[in-house]
N, CA and C of each residue as an Amber inpcrd file, in Angstrom:
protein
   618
 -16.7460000  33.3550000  45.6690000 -16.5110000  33.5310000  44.2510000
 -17.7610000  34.0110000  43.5700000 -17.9430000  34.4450000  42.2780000
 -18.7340000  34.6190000  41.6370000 -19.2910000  34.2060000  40.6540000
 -20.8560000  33.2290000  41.4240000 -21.6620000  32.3280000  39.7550000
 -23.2090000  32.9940000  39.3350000 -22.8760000  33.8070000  39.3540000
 -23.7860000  34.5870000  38.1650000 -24.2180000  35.9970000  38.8050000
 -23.6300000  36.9030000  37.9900000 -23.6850000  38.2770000  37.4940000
 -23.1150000  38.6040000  36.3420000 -23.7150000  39.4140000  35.6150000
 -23.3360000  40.4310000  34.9770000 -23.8400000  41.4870000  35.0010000
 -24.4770000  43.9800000  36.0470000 -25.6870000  44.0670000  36.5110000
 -25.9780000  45.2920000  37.3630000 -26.9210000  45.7480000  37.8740000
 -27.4120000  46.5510000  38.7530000 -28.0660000  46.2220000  40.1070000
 -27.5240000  45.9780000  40.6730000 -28.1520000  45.4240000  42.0460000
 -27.7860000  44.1190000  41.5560000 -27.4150000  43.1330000  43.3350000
 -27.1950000  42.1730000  43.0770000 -28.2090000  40.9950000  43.4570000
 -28.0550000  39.7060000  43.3120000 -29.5830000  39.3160000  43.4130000
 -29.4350000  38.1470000  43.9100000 -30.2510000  37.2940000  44.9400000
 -29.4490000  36.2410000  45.9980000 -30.2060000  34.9080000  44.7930000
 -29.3110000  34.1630000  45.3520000 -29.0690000  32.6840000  44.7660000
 -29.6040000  31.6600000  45.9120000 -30.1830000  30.4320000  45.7220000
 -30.5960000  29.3650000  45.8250000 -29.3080000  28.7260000  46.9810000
 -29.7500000  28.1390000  48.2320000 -28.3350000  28.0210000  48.9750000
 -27.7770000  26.9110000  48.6750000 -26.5470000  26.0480000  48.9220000
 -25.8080000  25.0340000  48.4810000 -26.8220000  24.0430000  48.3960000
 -27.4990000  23.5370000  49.0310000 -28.1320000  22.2100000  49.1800000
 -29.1100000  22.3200000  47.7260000 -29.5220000  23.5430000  47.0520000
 -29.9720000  23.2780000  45.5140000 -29.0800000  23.5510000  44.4980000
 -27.9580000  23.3800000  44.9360000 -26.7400000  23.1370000  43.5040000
 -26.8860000  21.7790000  42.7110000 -27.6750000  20.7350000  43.1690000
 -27.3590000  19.3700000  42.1460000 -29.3360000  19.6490000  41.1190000
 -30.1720000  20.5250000  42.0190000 -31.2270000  20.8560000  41.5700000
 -31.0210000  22.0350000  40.1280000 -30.0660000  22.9970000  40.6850000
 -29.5260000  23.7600000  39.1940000 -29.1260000  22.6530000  38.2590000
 -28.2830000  22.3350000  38.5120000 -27.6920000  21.1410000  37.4580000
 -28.5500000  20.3330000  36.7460000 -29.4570000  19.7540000  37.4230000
 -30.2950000  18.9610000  36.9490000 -31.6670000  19.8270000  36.2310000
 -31.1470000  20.6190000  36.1650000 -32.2710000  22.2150000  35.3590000
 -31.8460000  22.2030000  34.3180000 -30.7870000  22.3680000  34.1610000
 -29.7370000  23.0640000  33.3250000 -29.6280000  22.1010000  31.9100000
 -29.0670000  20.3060000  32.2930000 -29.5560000  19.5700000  31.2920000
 -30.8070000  19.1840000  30.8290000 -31.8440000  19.7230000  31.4720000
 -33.3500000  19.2800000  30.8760000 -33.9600000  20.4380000  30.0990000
 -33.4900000  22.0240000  30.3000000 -33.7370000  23.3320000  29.7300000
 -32.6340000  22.9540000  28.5590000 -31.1670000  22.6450000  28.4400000
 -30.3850000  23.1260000  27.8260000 -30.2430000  21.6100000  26.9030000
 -29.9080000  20.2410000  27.4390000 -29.6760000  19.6370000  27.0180000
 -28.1830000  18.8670000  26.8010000 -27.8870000  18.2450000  28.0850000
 -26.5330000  17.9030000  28.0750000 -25.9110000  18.5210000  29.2290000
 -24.6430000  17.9490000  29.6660000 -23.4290000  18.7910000  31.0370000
 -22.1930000  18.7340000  30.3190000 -21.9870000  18.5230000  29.0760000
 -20.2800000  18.6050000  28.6070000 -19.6230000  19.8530000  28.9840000
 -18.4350000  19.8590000  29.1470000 -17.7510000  20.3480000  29.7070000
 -16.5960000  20.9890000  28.7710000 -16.9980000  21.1010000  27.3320000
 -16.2860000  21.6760000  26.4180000 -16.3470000  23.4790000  26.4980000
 -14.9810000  23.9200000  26.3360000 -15.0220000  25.3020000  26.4880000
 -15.7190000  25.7260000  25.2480000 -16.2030000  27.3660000  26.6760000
 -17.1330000  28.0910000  25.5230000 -16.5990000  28.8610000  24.3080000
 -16.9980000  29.1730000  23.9270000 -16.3130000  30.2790000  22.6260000
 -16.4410000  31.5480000  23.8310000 -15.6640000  32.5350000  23.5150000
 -15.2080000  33.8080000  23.6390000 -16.3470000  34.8740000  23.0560000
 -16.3560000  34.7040000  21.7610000 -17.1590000  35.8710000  20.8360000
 -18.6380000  35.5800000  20.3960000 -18.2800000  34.2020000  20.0970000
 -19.4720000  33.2520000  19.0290000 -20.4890000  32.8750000  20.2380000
 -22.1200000  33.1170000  19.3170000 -22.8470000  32.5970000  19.8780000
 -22.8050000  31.2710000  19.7230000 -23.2510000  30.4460000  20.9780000
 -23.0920000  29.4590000  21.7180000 -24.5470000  28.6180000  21.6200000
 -24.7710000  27.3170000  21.0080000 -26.2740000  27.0700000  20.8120000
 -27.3680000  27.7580000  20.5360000 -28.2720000  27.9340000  19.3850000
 -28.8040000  28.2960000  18.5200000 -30.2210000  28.0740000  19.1710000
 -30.9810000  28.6270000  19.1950000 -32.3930000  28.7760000  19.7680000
 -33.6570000  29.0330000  18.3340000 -34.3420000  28.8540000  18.6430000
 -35.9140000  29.1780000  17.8730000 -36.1840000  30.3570000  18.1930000
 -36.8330000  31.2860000  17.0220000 -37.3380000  32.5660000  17.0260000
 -38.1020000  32.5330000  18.6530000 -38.2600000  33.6100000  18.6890000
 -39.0500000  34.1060000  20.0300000 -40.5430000  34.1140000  19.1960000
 -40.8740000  35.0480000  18.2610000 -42.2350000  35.0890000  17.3100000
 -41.8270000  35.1790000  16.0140000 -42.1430000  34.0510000  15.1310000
 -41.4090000  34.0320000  13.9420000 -42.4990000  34.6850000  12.9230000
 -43.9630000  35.2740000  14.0200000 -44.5650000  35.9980000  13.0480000
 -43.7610000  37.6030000  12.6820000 -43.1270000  38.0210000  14.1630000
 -42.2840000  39.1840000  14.1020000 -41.0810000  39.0800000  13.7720000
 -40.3140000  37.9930000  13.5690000 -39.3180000  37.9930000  13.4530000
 -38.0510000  38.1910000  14.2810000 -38.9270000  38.1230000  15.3270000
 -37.7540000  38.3130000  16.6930000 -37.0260000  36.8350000  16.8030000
 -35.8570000  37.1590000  17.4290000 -35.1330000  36.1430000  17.8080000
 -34.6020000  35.9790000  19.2370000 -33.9720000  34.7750000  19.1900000
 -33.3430000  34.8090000  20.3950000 -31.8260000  35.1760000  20.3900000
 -30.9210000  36.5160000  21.2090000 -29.9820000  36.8380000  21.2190000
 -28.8980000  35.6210000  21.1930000 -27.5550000  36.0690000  20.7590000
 -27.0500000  34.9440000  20.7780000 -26.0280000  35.0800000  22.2990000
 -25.3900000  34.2680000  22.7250000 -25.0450000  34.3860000  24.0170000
 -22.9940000  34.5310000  24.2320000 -22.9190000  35.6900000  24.5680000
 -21.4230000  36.1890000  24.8400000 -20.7610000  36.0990000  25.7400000
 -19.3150000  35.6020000  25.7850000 -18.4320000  35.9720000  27.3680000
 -18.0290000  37.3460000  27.2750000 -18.6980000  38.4490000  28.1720000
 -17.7980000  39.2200000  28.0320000 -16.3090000  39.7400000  27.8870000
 -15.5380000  40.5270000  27.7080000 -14.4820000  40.4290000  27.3910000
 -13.8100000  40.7500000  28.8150000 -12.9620000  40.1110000  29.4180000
 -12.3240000  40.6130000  30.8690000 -13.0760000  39.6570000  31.8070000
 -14.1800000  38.6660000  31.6550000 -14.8220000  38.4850000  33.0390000
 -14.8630000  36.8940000  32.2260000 -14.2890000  36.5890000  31.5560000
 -14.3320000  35.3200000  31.6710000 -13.9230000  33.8960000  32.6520000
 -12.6880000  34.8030000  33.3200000 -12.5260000  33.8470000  34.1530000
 -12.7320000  34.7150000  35.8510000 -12.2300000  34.3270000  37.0300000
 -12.7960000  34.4330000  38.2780000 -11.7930000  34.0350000  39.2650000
 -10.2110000  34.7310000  39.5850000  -9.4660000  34.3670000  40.5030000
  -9.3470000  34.9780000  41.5130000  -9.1570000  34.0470000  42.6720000
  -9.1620000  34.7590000  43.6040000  -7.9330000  34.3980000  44.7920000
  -7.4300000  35.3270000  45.4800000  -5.8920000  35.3450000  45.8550000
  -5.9580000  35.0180000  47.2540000  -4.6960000  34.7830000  47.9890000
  -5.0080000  35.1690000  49.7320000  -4.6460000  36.1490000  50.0480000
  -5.2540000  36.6450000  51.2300000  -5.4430000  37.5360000  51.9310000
  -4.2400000  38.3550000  51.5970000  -4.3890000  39.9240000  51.1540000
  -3.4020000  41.0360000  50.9840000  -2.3010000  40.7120000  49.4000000
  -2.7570000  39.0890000  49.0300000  -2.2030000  39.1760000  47.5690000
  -2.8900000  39.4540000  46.4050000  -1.9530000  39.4580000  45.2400000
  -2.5120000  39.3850000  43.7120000  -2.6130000  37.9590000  43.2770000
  -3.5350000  37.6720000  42.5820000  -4.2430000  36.1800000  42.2150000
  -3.3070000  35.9500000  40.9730000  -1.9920000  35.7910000  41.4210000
  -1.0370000  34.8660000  40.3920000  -0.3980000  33.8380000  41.2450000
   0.2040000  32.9230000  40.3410000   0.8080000  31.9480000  40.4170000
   0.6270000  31.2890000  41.9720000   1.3790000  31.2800000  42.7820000
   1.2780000  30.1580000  44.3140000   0.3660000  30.9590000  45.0690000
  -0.2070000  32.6610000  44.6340000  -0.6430000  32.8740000  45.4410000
  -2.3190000  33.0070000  45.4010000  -2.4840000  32.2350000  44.1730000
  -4.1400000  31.7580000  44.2290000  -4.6600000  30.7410000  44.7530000
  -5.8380000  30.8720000  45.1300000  -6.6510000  30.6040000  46.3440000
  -7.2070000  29.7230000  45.3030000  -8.1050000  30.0490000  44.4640000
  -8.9050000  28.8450000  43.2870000  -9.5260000  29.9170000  42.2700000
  -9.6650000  29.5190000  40.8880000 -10.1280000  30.3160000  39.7360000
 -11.3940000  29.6340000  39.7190000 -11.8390000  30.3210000  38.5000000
 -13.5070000  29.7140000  38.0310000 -13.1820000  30.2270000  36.7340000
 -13.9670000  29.4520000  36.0400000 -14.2930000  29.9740000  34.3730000
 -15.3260000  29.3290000  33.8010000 -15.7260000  29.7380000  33.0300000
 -17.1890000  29.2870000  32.0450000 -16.6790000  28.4260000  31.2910000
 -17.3510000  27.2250000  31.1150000 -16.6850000  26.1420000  30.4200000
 -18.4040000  26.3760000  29.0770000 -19.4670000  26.2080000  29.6130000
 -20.7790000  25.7530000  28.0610000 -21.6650000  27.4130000  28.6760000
 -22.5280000  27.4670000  27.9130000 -23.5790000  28.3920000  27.9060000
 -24.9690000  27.9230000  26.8970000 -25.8910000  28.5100000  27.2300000
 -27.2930000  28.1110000  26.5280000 -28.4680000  29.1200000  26.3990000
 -29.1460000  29.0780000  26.0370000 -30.4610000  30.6600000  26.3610000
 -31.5780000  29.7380000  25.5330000 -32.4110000  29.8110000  26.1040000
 -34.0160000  29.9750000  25.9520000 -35.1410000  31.5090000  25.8320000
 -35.4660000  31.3890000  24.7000000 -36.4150000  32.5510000  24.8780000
 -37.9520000  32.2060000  24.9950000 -38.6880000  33.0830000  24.9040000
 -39.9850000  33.4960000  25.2210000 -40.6940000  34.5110000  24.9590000
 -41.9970000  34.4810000  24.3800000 -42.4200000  36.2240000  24.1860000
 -43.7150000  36.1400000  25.2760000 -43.5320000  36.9810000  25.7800000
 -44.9160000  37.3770000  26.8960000 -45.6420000  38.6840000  26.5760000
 -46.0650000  38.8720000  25.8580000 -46.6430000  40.5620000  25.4670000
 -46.0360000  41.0570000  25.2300000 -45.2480000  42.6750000  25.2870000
 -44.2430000  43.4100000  24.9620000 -43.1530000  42.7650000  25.9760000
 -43.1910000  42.0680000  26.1530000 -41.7770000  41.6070000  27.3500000
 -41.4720000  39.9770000  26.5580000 -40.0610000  40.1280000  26.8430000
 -39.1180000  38.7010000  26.2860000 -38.9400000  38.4380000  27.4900000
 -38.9160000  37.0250000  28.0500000 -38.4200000  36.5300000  29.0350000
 -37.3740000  35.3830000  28.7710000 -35.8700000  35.4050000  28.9090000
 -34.6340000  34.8180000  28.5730000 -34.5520000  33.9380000  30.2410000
 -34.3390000  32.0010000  29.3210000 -33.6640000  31.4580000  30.5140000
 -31.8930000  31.0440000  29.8080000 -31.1670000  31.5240000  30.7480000
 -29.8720000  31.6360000  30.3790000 -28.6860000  30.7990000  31.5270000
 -28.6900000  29.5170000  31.1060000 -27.7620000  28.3700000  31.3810000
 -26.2970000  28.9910000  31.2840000 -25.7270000  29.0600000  32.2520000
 -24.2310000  28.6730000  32.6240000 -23.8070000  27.6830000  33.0260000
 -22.3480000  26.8450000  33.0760000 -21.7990000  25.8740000  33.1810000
 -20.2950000  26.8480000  33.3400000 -19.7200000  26.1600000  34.4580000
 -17.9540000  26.2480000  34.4750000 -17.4410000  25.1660000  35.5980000
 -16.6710000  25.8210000  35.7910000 -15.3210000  24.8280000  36.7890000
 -14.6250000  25.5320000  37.8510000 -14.4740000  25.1840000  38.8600000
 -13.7460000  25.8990000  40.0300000 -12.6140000  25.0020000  40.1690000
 -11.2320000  25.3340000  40.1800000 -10.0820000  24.6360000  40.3170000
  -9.3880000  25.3610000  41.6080000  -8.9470000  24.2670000  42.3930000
  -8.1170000  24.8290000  43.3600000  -6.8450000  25.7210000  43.4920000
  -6.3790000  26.4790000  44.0630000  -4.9390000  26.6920000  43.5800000
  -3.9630000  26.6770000  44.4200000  -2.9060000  26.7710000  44.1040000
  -1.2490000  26.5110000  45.0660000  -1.4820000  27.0660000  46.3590000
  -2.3940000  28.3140000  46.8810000  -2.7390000  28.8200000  47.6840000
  -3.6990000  27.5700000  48.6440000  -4.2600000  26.9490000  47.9100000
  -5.3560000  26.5010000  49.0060000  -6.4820000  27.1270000  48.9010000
  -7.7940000  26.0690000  48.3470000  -9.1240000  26.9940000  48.3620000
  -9.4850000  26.5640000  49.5970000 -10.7680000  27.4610000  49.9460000
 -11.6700000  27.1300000  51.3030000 -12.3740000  26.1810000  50.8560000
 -13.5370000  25.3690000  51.9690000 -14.2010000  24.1050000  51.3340000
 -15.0850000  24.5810000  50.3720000 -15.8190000  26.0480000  50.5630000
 -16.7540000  26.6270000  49.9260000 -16.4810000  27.7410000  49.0670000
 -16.9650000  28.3250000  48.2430000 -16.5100000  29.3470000  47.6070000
 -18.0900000  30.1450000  47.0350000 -17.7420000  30.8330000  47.0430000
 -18.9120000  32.0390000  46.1470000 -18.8600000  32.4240000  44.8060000
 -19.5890000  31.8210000  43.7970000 -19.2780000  32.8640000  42.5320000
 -20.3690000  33.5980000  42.0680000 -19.6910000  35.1340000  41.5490000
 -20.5980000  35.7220000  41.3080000 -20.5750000  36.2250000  39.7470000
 -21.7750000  36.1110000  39.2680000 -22.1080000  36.4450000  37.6050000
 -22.6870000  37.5670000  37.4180000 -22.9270000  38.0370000  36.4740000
 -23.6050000  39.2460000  35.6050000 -23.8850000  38.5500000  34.1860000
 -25.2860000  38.7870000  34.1900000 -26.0000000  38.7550000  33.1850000
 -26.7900000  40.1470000  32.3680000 -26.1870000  40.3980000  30.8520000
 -26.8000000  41.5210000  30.6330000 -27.3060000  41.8460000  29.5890000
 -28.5930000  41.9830000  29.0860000 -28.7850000  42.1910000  27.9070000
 -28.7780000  43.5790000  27.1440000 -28.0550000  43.5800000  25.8820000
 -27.1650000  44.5840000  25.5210000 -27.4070000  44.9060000  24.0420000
 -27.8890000  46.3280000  23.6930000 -28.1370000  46.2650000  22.5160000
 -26.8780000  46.7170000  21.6260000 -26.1140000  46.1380000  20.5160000
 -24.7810000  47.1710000  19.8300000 -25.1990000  47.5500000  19.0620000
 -23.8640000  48.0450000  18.0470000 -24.0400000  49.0540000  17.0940000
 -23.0690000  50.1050000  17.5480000 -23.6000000  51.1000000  17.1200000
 -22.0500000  52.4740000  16.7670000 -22.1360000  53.0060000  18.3940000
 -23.5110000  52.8870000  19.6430000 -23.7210000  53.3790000  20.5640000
 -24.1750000  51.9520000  21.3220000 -22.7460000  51.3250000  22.0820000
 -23.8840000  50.2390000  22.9130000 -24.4420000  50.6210000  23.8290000
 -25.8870000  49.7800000  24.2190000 -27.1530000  50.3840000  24.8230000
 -26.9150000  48.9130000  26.0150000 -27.0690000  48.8840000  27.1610000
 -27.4090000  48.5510000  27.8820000 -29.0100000  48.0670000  28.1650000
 -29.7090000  47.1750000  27.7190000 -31.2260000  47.0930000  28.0910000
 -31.6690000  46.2400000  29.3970000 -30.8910000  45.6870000  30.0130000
 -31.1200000  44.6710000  31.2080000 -29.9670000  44.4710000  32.0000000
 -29.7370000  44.5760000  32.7310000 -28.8190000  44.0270000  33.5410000
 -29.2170000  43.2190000  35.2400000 -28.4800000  42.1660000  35.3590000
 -29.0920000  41.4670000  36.6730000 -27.6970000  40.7010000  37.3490000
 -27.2550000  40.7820000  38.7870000 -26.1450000  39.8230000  39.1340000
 -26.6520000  38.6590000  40.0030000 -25.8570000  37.5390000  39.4340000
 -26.5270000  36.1370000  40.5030000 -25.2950000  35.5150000  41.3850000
 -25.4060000  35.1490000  42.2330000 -24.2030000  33.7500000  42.7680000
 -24.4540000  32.9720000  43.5190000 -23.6970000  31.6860000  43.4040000
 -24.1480000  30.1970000  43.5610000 -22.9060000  30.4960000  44.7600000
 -23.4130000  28.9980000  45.3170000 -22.2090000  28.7570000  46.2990000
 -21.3960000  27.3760000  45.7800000 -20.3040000  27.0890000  45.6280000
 -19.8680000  26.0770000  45.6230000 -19.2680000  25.1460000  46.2190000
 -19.1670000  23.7080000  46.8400000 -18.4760000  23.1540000  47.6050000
 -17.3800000  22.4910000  47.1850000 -16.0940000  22.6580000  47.1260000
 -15.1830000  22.4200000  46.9650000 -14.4190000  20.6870000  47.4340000
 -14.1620000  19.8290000  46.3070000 -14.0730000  18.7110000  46.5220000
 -12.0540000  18.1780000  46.5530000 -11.8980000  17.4660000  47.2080000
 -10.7420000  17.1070000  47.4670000  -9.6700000  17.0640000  46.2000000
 -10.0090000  16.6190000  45.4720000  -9.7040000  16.9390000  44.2930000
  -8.8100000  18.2520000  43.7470000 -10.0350000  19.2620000  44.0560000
  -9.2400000  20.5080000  43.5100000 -10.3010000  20.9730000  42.4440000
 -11.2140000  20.2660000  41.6320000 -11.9400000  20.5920000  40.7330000
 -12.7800000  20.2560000  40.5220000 -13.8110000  21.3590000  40.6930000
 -15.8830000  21.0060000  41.0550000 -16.0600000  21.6400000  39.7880000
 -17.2760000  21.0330000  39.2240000 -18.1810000  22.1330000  37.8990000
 -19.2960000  23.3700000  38.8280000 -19.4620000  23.7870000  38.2400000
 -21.0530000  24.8350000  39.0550000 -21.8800000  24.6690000  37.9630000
 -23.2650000  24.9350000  37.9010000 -24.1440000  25.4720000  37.1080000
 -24.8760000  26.8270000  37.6110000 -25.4640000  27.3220000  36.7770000
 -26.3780000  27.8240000  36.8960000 -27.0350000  28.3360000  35.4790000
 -28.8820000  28.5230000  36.1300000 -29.8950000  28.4170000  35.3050000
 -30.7630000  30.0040000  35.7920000 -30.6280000  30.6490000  35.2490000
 -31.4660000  32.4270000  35.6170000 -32.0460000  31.9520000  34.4760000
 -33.3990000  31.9980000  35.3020000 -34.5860000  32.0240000  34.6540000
 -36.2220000  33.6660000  34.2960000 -34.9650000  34.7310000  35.1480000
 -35.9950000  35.5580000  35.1370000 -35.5820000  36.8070000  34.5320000
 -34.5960000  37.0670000  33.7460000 -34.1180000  37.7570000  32.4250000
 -35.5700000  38.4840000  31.5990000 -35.8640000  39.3540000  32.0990000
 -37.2030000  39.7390000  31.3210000 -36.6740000  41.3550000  30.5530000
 -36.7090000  41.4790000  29.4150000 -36.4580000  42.7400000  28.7860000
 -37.5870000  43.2170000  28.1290000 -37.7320000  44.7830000  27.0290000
 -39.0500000  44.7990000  26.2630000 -38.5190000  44.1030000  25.1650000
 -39.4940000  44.1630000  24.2010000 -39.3440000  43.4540000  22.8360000
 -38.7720000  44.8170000  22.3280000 -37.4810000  44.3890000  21.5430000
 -36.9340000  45.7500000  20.7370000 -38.1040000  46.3250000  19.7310000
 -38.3280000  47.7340000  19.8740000 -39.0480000  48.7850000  19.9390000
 -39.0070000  48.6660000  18.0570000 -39.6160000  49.2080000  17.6120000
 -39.8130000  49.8130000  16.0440000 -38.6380000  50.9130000  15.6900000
 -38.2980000  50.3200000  14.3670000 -37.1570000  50.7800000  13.8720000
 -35.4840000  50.6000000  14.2980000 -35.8420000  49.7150000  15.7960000
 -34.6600000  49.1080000  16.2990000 -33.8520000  47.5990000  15.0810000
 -32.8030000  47.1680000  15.4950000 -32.5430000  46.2150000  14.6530000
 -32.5370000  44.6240000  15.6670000 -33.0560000  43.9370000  15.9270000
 -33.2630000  43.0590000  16.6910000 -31.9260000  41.7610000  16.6020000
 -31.4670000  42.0160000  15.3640000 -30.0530000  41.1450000  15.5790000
 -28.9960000  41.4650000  16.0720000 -29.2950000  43.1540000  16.5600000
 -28.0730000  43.6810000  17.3060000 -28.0030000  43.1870000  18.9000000
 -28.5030000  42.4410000  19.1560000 -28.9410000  41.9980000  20.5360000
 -28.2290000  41.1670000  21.1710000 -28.0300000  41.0000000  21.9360000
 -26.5850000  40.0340000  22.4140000 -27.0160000  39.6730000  23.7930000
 -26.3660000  38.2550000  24.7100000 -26.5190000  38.4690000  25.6550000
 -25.0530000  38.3750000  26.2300000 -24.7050000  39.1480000  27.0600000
 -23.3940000  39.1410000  27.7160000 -23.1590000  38.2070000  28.7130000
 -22.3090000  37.5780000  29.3940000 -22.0530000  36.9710000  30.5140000
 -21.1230000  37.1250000  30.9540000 -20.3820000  37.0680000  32.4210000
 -18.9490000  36.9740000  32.9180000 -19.2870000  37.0120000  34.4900000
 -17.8790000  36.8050000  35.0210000 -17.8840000  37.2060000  36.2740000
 -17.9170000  38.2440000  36.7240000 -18.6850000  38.6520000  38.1930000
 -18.8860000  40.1370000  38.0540000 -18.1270000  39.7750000  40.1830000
 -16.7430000  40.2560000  40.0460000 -16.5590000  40.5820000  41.3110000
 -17.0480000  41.5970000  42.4490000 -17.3910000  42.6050000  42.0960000
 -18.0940000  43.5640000  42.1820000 -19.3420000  43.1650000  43.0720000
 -20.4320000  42.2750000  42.7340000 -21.3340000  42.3140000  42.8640000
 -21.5130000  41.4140000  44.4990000 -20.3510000  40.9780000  44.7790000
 -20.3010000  40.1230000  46.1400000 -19.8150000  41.6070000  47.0130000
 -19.7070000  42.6220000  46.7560000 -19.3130000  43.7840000  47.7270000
 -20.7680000  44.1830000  48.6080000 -20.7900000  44.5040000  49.9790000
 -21.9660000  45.0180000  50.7160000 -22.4430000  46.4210000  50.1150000
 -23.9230000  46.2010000  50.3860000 -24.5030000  47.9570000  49.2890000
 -23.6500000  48.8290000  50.6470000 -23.5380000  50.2560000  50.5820000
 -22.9740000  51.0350000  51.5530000 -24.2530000  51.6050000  51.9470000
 -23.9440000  51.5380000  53.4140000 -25.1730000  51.7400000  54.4110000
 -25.8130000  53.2180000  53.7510000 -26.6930000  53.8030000  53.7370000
 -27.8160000  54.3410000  53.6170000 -27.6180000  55.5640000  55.2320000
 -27.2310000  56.5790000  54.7520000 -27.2610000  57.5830000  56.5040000
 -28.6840000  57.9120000  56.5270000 -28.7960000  57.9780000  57.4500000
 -29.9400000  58.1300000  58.5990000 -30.3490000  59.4350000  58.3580000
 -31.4610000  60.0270000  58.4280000 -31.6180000  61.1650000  58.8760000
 -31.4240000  62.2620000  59.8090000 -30.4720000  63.0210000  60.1280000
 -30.2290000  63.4580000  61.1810000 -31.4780000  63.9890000  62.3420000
 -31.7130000  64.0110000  63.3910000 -32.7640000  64.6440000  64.2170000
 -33.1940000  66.0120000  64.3130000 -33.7570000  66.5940000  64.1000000
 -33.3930000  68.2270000  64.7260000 -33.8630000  68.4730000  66.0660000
């Protein structure tokens, strides 16, 4: 499955045995594990300027539209009804900023849920995220993009939380004459990003 992308190239994750170490990141950066759904549109916990001599801020944090949730089917089906395997969705979100010279460095907390489905999940699952920072307005601008994923272990139950904590979100500081509240950070599932890069051909010999 997929716990964190949103991106360009995809980017390896921490292996199962530091999933209770994310977690335990996640409430000491963010503050709390509730399990209340996120908003859709609305930024999601409110942060402190980045430099309140410049007036920068910290973006506010988005589900993208389409990647909020994360199903996945068996083999040769479509991920409806008996024939899903287990979903995922973003249940909280959080962001931390930072100014480092001309560079912002964003730590950006996810929280969701993996539920089993009529199909039968495996014990483990993969999720993969996209994280992206995005400038709008009449032309949206793309300024960052990065994909992450966690592994999850799947409990008898039917329903595990995941976290995750990307801590290395580094963009420039929006440029002069830019508008710095147009800034957003995106999130969702990025299926995509669990696909193998395609091999690279060789040089032929002469």
């Amino acid at each position: 499955m997929a716990a964190a992308g949103l991106a360009l190239g995809a980017a390896g994750w921490p292996p199962p045995a530091a999933a209770q170490s994310l977690t335990d990141r996640f409430k000491s950066l963010f503050g709390g594990s509730s399990d209340k759904p996120a908003e859709q549109t609305a930024p999601v916990t409110a942060g402190p300027p980045v430099d309140p001599t410049e007036g920068l801020s910290c973006p506010p944090v988005s589900i993208r539209s389409g990647a909020s949730t994360y199903a996945v089917a068996a083999p040769g089906k479509q991920a409806v009804g008996n024939d899903v395997r287990f979903q995922a969705t973003i249940t909280k979100t959080a962001r931390e900023c930072s100014l480092n010279g001309g560079e912002i460095t964003a730590k950006i907390g996810i929280q969701g849920r993996v539920i089993a489905g009529a199909a039968g999940a495996p014990s483990t699952v993969e999720i993969p995220m996209r994280i992206a920072v995005v400038e709008g307005g009449v032309g949206e601008k793309v300024i960052a993009t990065k994909a992450y994923r966690t592994t999850v272990q799947m409990a008898e139950d039917g329903s595990v939380p995941f976290s995750l904590v990307a801590e290395d979100m580094v963009y420039p500081v929006p440029p002069p004459g830019s508008n710095p509240d147009n800034y957003i950070f995106y999130i969702g599932f990025d299926p995509q990003s669990l696909a193998p890069e395609p091999k690279s051909r060789g040089k032929k010999r002469k």
